[in-house]
C-alpha positions in Angstrom: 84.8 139.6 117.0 86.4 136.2 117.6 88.1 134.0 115.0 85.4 131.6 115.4 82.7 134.3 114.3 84.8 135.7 111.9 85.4 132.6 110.2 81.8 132.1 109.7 80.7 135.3 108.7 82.9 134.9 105.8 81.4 131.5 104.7 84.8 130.4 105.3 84.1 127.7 107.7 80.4 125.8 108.2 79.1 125.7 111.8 79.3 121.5 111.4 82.8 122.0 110.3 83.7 124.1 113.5 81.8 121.4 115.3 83.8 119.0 114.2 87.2 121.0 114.8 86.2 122.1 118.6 84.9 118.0 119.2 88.6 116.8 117.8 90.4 119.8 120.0 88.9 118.5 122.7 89.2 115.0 122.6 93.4 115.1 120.7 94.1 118.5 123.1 95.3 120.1 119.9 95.3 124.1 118.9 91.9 125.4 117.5 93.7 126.7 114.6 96.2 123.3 113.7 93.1 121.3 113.5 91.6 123.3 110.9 94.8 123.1 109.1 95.0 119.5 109.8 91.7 118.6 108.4 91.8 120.3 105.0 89.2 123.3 105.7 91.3 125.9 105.2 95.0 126.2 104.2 97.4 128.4 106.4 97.9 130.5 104.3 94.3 131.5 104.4 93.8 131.0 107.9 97.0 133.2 109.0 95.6 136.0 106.8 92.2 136.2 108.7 94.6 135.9 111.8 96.7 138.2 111.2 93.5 140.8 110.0 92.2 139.8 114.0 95.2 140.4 115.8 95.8 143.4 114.1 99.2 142.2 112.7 100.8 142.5 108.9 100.6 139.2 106.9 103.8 138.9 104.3 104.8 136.6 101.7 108.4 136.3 102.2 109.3 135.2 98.4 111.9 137.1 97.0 113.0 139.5 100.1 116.1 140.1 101.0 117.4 140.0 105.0 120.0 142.4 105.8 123.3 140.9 107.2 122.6 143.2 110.7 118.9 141.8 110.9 120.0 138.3 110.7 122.9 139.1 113.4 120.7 140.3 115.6 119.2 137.1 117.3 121.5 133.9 118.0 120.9 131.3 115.3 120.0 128.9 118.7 116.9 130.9 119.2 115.8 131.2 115.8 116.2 127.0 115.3 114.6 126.9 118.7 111.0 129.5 118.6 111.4 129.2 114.7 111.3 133.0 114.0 113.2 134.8 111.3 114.4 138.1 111.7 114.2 140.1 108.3 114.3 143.5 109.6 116.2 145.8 111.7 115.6 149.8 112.0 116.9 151.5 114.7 116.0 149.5 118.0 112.9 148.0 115.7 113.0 144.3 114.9 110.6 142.9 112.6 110.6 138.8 113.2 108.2 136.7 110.9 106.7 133.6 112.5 104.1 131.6 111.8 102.5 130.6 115.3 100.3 133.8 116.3 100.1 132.8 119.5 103.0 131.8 120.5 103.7 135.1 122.7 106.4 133.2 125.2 109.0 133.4 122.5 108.2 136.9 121.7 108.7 138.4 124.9 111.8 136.3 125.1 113.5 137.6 122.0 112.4 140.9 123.7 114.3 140.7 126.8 117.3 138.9 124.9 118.0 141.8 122.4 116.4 144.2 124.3 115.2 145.6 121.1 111.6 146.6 120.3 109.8 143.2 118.4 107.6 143.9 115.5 106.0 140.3 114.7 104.6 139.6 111.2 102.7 136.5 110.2 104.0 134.6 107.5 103.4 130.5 106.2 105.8 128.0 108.1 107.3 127.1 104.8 108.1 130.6 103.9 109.7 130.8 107.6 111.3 127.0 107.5 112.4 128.0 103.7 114.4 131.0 104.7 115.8 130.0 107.8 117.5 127.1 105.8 118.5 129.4 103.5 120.3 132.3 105.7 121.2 129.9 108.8 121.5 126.5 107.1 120.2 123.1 107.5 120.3 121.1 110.5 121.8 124.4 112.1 119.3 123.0 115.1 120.9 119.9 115.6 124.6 120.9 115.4 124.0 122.9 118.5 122.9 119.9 120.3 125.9 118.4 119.3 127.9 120.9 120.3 126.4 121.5 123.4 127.0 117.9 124.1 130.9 118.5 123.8 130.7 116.0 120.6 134.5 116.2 119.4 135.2 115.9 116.0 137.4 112.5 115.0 139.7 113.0 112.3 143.2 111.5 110.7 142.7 108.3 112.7 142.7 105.0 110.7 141.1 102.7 112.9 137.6 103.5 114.3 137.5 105.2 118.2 134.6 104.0 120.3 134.1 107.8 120.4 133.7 108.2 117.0 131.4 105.2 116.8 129.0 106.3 119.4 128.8 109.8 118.0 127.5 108.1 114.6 125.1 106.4 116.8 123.8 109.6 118.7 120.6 110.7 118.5 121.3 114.6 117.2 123.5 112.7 114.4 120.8 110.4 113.0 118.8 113.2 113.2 121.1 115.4 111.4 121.5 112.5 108.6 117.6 112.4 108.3 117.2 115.9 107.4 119.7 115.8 104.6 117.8 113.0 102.7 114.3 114.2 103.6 115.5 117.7 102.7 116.7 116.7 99.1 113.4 114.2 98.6 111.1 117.2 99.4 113.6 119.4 96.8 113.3 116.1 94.1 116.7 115.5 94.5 118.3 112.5 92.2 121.7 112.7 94.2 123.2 114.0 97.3 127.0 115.2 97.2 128.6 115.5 100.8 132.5 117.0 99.6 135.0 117.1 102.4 137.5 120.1 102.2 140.5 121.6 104.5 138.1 123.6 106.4 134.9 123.1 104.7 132.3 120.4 104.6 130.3 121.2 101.2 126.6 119.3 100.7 124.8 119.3 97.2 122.0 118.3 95.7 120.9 117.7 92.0 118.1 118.3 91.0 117.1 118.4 87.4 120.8 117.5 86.4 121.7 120.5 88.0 123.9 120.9 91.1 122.8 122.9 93.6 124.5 123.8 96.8 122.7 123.6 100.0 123.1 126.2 102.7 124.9 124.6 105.8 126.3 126.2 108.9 130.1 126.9 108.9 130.1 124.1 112.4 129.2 121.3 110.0 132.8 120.3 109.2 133.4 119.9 112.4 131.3 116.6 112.4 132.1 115.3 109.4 133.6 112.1 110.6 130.8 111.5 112.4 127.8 112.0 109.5 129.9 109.9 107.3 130.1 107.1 109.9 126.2 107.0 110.5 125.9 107.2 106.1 128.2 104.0 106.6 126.7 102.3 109.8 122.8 102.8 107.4 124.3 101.5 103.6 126.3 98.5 105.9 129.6 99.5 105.0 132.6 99.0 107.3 133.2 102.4 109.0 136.7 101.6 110.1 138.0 101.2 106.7 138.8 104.7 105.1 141.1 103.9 102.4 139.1 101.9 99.6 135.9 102.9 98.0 132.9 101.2 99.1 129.4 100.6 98.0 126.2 99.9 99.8 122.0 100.7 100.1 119.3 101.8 102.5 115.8 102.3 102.0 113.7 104.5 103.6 110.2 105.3 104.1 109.4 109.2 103.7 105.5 110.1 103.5 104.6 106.6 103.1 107.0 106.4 99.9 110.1 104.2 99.7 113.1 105.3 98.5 116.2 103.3 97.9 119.4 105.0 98.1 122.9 104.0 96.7 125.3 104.6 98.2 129.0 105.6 97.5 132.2 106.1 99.3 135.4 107.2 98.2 138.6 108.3 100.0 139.3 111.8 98.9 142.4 114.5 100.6 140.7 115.6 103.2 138.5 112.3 104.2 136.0 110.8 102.0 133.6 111.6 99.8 129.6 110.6 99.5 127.6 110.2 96.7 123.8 109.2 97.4 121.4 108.2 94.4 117.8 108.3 95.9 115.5 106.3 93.8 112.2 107.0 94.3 110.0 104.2 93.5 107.4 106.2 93.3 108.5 108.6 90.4 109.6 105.8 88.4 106.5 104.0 86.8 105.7 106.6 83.7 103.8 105.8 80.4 106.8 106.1 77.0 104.5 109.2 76.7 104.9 111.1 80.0 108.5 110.5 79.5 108.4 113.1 76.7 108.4 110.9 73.7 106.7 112.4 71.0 103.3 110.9 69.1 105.2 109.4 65.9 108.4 108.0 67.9 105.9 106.3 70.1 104.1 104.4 67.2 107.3 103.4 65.8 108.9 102.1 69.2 105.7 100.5 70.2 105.5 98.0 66.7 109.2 97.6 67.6 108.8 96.9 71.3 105.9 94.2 70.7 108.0 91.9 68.5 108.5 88.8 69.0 112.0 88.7 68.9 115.1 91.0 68.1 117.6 93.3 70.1 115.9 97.2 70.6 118.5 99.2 71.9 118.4 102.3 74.0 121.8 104.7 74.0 122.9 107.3 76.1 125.6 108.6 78.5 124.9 107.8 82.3 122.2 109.6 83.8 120.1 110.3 80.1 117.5 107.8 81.8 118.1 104.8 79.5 117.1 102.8 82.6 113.6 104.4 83.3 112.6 103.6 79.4 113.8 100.3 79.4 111.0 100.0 83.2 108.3 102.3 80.9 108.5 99.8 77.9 108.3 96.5 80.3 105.1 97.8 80.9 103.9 98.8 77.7 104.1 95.1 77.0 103.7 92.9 80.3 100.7 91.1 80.7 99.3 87.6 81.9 100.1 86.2 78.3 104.1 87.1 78.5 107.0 85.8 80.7 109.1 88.5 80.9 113.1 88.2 82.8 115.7 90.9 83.1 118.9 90.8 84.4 120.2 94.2 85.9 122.9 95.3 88.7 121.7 96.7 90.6 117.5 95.9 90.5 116.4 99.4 91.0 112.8 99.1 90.7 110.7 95.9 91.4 108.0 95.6 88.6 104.7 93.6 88.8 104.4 90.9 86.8 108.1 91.2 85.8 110.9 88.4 86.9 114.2 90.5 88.4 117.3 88.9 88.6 120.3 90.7 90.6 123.8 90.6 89.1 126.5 89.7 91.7 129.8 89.1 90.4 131.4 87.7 93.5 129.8 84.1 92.7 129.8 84.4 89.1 126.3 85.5 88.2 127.1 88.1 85.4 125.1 89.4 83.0 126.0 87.0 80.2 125.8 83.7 83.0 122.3 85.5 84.1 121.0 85.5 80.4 121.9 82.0 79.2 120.5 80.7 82.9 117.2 82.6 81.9 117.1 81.3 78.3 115.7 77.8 79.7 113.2 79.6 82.0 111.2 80.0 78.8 111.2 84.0 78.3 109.2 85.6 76.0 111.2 88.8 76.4 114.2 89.7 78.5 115.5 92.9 79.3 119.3 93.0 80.3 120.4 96.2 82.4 123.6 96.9 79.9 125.5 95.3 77.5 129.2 96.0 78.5 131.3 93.5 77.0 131.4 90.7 74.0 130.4 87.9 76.0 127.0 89.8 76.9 126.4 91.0 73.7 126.6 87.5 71.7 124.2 85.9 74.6 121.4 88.8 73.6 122.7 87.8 69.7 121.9 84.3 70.9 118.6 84.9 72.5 117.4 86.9 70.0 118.1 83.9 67.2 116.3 81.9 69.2 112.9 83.8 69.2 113.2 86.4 72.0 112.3 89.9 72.2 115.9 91.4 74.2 115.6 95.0 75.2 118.9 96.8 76.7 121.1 100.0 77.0 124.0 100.3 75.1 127.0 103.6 76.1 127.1 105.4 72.3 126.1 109.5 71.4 123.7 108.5 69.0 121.5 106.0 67.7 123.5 104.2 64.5 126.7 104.5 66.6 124.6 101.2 68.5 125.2 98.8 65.5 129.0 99.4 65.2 129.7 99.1 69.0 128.1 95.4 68.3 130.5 95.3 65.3 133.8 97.0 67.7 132.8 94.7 70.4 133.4 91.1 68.1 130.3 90.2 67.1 130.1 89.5 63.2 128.4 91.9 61.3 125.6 89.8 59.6 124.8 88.8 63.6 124.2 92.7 64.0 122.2 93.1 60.8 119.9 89.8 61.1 118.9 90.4 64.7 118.8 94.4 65.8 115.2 95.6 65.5 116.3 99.1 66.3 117.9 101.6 68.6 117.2 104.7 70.1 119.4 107.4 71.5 118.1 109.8 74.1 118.8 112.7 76.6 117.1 114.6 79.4 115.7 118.0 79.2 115.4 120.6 81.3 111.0 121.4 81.6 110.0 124.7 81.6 107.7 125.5 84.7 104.2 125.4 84.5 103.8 128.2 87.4 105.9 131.0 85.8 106.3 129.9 82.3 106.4 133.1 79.7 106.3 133.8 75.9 108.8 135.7 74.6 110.8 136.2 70.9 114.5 135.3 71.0 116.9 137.4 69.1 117.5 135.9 66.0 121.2 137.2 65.9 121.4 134.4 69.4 119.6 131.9 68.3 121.5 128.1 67.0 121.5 128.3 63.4 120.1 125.0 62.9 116.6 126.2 64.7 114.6 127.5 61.9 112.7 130.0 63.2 110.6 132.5 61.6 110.9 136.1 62.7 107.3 136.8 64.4 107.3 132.9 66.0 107.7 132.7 69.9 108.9 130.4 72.0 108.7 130.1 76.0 110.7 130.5 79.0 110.4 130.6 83.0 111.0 133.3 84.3 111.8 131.9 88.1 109.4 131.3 91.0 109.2 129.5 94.5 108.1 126.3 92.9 111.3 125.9 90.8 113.8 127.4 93.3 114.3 130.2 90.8 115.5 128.5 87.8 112.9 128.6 85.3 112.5 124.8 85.2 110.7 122.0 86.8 111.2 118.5 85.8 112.8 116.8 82.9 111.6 115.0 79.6 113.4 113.0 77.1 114.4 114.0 73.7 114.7 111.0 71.2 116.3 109.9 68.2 115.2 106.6 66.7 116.5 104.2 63.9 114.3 101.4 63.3 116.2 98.8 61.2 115.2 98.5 57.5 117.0 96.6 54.3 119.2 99.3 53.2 120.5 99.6 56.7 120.8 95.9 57.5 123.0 95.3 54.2 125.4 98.7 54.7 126.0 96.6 58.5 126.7 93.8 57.0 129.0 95.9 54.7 130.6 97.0 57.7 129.7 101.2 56.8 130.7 103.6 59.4 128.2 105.3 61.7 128.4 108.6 59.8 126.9 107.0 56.7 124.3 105.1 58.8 123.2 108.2 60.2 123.1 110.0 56.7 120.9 107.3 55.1 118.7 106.9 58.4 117.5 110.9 57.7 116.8 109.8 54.6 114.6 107.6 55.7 113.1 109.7 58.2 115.3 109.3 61.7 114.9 112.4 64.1 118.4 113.4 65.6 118.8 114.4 68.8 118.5 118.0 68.8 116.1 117.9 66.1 113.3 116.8 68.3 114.8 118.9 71.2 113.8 121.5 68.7 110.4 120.2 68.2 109.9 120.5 71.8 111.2 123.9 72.4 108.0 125.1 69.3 105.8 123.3 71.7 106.4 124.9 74.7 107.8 122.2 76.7 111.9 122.8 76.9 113.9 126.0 76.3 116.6 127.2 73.1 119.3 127.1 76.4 118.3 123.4 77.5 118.7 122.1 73.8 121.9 124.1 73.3 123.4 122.3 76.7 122.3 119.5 76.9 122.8 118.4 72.9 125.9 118.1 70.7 126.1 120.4 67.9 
């Protein structure tokens, strides 16, 4: 029976859909099965099991098998970049290869006459195949042969900038190689890229969900180093023949129809310098205060405060507890037609409809505090400044907020009444503080738990924080690792919150100048949240783990 027949017989495929593929495979010359693919009637997984049922070949899901180091010896990593085929067995003179193109036969008979070994072919998905080959051979294995079989010659120790070196950042297999490190960590949700130079090493990372996690490179990767660096340097702008000061630059890029900005950094380090790359995905970016993670009551609360017509809210945090993300998600909670609405930020990370940026540059002068008096006559409504770092920006916010503006910014404390006596440490007097902050909230990231493996289970109480209160039949959840969350358990982040509005008692211990430890004490009076407290709230409903609260709160 042919795949055509078979295809209908199982109601997997209509005869006007089969039309449809066989008029477009004519017409584009493309591969009977590809088009079905293409078009959305079937996925490949599907299709390669009906396939593999035809040709009388074993289908196999490839998650969680282990490849023997003689298996993976067995066939140059050239040929498996080149036929993309994955050896993950070896018995005797037996070879079992995975590959997922059925018909591909060419490459199977020359792996045959290569090893001389006896070639069992599986089918498996291409991402299963891509996945694993990244994994055992590393990434952009592919393209460092091409460089090497080019003669490329690795630069290094040199302080001024060869035409060599210059032409091997400009090389084809280089941009290449560059390309599949940032499309690589977009398609892994990535928020940073780490290329670490060592002595004989050339180490690349990637976090993703504040975790670090090394990719799999090949060994030859060092060897280029100069070069990848280069073409980083050549993309963000930078001067690629200085090496001995740090250096900071952008590039966007369009992946999937998506832009992405990425910042870029560059530091001399022992063995030759160091890149950091921020990707900032404008499309993962615009979230509700809700999808963020904030919970139902904090919402209510920093909504009223949010739509006031004037006053400082402040949002706390360390870097990278995505202060700047909330301060985006409450813009537009309140833009609209009826409000003018400025910011001043350095960098502008995110253009917002409706929203007036302003970019700091402190080569000419335009700092924050010269940004937010300039934007005080440009009659504001409210105006969100992208930190308050020093005294001179903080009084201009006082100012602006005396003068009937709503000012929204971040602030560098632990916790939320830590923001009124940074004010207070930075100069400003203490009744300024008291009369004009609305509130502040502090905030972290969590860790999600996984949708696809996510599990209930009962902790041991003799483990468990003594500050969660947990009754002895209550359960929480876990992940318990799959292919969708590379193993961890987790997939995603959320915020956890802890928010002080202002009130009278607070204002006047301010203006008494009380220390942040009494603040805090009679802000749980009054009802404030802490930290970990809501991180607890979210572990009861299933969203975050006991382990996530434990590391990623202080005690």
């Amino acid at each position: 029976m042919t795949l055509t027949q078979l295809l209908l017989d199982r109601n997997l495929l209509t005869q006007e859909q089969l039309d449809e593929v066989s008029a477009m495979q004519k017409s584009d010359g493309v591969r009977f099965d590809q088009v079905i693919i293409r078009k959305g009637f079937l996925s490949e997984r599907k299709l390669l099991e009906v396939m593999a049922e035809q040709l009388h070949l074993p289908f196999m899901e490839l998650e969680g098998i282990t490849i023997g180091p003689e298996a993976l010896k067995a066939l140059p990593s050239k040929t498996v970049y080149r036929k993309r085929l994955l050896p993950i067995e070896l018995e005797g003179s037996d070879l079992k290869v995975a590959t997922s193109d059925a018909f591909d036969l060419y490459a199977l008979d020359d792996v045959r006459m290569m090893t001389g070994l006896n070639i069992q072919p599986v089918l498996a998905t291409r991402d299963d195949v891509e996945k694993l080959i990244k994994a055992h051979y590393g990434l952009g294995g592919d393209t460092l042969d091409e460089l090497a079989a080019n003669d490329a010659v690795e630069i290094e120790g040199t302080d001024g900038v060869s035409d060599d070196l210059l032409e091997m950042a400009q090389e084809a297999s280089v941009i290449k190689l560059v390309n599949e490190f940032i499309l690589e960590a977009v398609n892994e949700r990535a928020s940073d890229i780490h290329i670490e130079p060592y002595e004989r090493t050339m180490a690349i990372r990637y976090r993703i969900d504040g975790i670090l996690h090394e990719a799999s490179v090949p060994p030859q990767m060092h060897r280029f180093q100069a070069a990848i660096i280069s073409r980083i340097k050549i993309l963000a702008n930078l001067n690629i023949a200085e090496r001995r000061i740090p250096q900071d630059g952008r590039i966007k890029f369009n992946v999937g129809g998506r832009q992405i900005d990425v910042r870029v950094s560059v530091i001399p380090m022992l063995f030759g310098e160091g890149v950091v790359m921020r990707l900032l995905d404008k499309a993962n970016v615009m979230f509700t205060l809700q999808e963020l993670g904030m919970s139902a009551d904090i919402y209510e609360v920093f909504r009223r405060l949010i739509a006031r017509p004037h006053g400082i809210v402040l949002v706390t945090g360390p870097t990278g507890s995505g202060k700047t993300t909330t301060l985006y998600s409450s813009l537009n909670e309140i833009v609209g037609p009826e409000l003018k609405v400025l910011t001043v930020e350095d960098p502008v990370e995110y253009h917002l409809q409706g929203v007036n940026q302003i970019p700091v540059d402190n080569k000419v002068g335009m700092t924050f505090a010269a940004g937010l008096r300039a934007i005080l006559r440009h009659d504001p409504d409210a105006v969100m400044i992208g930190e308050i770092r020093d005294e001179e920006t903080a009084r201009a916010a006082i100012q602006a907020s005396l003068t009937g503006h709503l000012v929204i910014s971040t602030l560098h404390t632990n916790d939320a009444p830590s923001s009124a006596t940074r004010l207070i440490d930075m100069g400003i007097e203490p009744y300024l503080v008291s009369s004009t902050l609305a509130g502040a909230m502090a905030q972290r990231l969590m860790r999600r738990i996984c949708s696809s493996c996510k599990t209930a289970y009962q902790p041991d109480p003799v483990k468990t924080p003594r500050d969660f209160d947990l009754s002895p039949d209550e359960n929480v959840w876990r992940g318990t690792g799959c292919e969708k969350c590379r193993k961890t358990g987790y997939h995603g982040r959320m915020g956890v919150h802890e928010l002080m509005p202002m009130d009278d008692e607070l204002s006047q211990m301010i203006v008494d100048r009380t220390s942040a430890l009494e603040l805090m004490k009679t802000a749980r009076k009054n009802g404030m949240r802490l930290l970990r407290e809501d991180g607890w709230k979210k572990v009861r409903e299933g969203s975050t783990t006991i382990d996530a609260v434990v590391s990623g709160t202080a005690v």
